[in-house]
C-alpha positions in Angstrom: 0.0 0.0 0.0 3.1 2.2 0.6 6.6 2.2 -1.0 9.5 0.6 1.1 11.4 3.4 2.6 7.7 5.1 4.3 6.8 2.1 5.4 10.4 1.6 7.1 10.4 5.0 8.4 7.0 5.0 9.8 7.1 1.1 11.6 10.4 2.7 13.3 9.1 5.6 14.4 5.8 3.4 15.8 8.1 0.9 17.1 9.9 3.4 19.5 6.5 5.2 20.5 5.2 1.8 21.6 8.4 0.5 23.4 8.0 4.3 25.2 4.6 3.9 25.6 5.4 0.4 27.9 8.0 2.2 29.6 5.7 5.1 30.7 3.6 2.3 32.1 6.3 0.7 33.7 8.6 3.5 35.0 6.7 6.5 36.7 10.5 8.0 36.7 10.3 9.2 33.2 7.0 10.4 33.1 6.3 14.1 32.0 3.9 16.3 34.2 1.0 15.8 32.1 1.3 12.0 32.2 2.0 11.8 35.6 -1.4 13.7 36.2 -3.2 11.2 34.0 -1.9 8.3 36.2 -2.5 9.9 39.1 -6.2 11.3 38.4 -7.1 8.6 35.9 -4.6 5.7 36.2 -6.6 2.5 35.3 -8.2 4.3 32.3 -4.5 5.9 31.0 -3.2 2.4 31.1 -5.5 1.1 29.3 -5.2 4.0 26.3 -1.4 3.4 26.8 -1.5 -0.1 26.7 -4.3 0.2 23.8 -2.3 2.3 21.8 1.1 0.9 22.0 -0.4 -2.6 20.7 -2.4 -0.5 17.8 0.5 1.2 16.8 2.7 -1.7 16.7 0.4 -4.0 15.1 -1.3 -1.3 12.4 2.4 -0.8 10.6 3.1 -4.6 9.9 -0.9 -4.5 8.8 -0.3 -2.5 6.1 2.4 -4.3 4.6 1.2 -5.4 1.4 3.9 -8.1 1.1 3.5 -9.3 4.6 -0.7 -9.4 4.2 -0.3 -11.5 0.9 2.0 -14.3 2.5 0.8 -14.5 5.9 -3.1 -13.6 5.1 -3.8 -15.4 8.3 -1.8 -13.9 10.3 -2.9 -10.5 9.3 -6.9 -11.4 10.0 -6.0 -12.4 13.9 -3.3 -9.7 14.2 -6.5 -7.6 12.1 -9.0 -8.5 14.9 -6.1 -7.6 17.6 -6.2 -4.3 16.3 -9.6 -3.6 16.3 -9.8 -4.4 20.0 -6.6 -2.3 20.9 -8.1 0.6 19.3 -11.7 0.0 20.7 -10.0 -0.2 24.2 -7.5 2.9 23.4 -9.7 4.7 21.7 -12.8 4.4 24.3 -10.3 4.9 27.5 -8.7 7.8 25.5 -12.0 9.8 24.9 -12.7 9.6 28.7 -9.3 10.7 29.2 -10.0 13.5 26.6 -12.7 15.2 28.2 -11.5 15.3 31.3 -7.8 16.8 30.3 -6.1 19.8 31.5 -6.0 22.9 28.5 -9.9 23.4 29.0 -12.1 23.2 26.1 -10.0 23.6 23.1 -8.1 20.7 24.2 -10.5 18.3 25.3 -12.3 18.9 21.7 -9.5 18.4 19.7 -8.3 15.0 21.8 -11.9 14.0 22.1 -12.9 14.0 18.4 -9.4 12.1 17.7 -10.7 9.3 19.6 -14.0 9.7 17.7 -12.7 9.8 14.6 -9.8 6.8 16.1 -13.2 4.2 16.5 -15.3 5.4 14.0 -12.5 4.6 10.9 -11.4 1.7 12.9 -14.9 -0.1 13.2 -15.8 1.1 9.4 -12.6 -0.5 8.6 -13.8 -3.7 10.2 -17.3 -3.6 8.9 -16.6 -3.3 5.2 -13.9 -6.1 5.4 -16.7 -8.3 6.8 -18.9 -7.9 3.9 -15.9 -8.8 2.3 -15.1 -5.5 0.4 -11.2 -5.5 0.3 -10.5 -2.3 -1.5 -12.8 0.0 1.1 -11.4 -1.9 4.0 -8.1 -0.7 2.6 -9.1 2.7 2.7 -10.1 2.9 5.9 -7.3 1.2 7.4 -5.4 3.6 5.9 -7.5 6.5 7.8 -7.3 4.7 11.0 -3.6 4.0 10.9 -3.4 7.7 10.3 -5.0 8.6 12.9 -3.0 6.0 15.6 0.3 7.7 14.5 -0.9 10.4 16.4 1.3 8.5 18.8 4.3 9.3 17.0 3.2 12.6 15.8 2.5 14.2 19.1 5.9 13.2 20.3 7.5 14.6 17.7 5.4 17.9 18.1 6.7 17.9 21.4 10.0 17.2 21.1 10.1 20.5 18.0 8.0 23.0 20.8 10.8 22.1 23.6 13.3 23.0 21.1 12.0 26.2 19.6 11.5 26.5 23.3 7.6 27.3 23.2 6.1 26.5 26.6 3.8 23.1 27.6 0.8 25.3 28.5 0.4 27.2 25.2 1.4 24.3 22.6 -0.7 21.5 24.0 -4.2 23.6 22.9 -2.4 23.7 19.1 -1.0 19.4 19.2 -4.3 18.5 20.7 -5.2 19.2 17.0 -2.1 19.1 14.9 -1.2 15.4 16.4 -3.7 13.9 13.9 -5.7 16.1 11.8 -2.8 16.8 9.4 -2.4 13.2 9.5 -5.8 12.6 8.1 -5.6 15.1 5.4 -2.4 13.8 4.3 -4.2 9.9 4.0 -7.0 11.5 2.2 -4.4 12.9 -0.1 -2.9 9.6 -0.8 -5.9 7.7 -0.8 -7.4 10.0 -3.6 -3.7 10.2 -5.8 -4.1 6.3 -5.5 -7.0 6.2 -6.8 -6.4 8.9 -9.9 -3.6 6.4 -10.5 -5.6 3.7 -11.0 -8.4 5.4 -13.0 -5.5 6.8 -15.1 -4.1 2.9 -15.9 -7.8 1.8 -16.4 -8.4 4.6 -18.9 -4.9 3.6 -20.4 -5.5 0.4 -20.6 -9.3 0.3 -22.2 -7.5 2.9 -25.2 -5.1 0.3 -25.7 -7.5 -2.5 -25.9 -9.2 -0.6 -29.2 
């Protein structure tokens, strides 16, 4: 679904947010403030989301490996269903989370509908592929993946505000929205030069025919 080098870069990148994600959950030592005050306020329900989304993440990159889904088609439904469930815990644990986060309303809103939109392309995804329609299910896995890197792209988003040395307090009302949306638009994008590309071949192909 994706050429070799993105799909190396981005399994990486959601290989080291899930491997953080378990330490969080392991070691309170290496927690930032706004972590530790999920734990402390909300702990069963943050380590569910954590635990939630580190599996999702994990399991989502190796999902979308076209070569890896043709030879081990088994493996990808029960590692398929896995997913499903990680994001239907994460997702649900993560709204809860969302609307009762520090940043007041802009915050809450922007974390909240990211869970919304988290489940609601995540159980599409699943429903289509049940009715056995492989090409929409591939579209939507492609929105919900999108939307679990948030897990990278909030960290990275961090990481770039500590550096340009803009304070906690101000950026987390901005990533609470730039974690994921520009993620989705940037599927969408894809998803609809994919499919020009394949209307294009079609076309090219049915000339050629005459």
């Amino acid at each position: 679904m994706i050429n070799k080098s993105s799909w190396s870069i981005m399994t990486l990148s959601a290989i080291g947010v899930a491997i953080y994600a378990l330490a969080l959950l392991i070691e309170p030592n290496i927690r930032p403030l706004f972590v530790q005050n999920l734990f402390l306020h909300f702990p069963n329900f943050t380590k569910i989301h954590f635990l939630g989304g580190a599996i999702a993440i994990l399991i989502g990159a190796f999902q979308l490996s076209s070569s890896i889904r043709r030879k081990y088609l088994y493996l990808h439904r029960i590692l398929g269903r896995i997913y499903v469930i990680s994001v239907a815990f994460g997702g649900l644990s993560g709204f809860i989370l969302a609307v009762n986060s520090v940043g007041g309303a802009w915050v809450q809103t922007g974390f909240a509908l990211m869970a919304i939109f988290w489940l609601g392309t995540t159980l599409n995804a699943y429903r289509v592929i049940l009715q056995r329609d492989v090409k929409s299910h591939e579209r939507w896995m492609v929105r919900s993946y999108a939307v679990t890197l948030a897990g990278v792209t909030l960290r990275l988003y961090l990481g770039l505000s500590v550096v340009l040395g803009i304070k906690f307090i101000d950026a987390y009302p901005i990533l609470a929205w730039l974690c994921w949306v520009p993620n989705l638009l940037i599927a969408e994008l894809y998803l609809w030069l994919k499919l020009n590309k394949v209307k294009r071949f079609n076309k090219s192909s049915l000339s050629d025919s005459y």
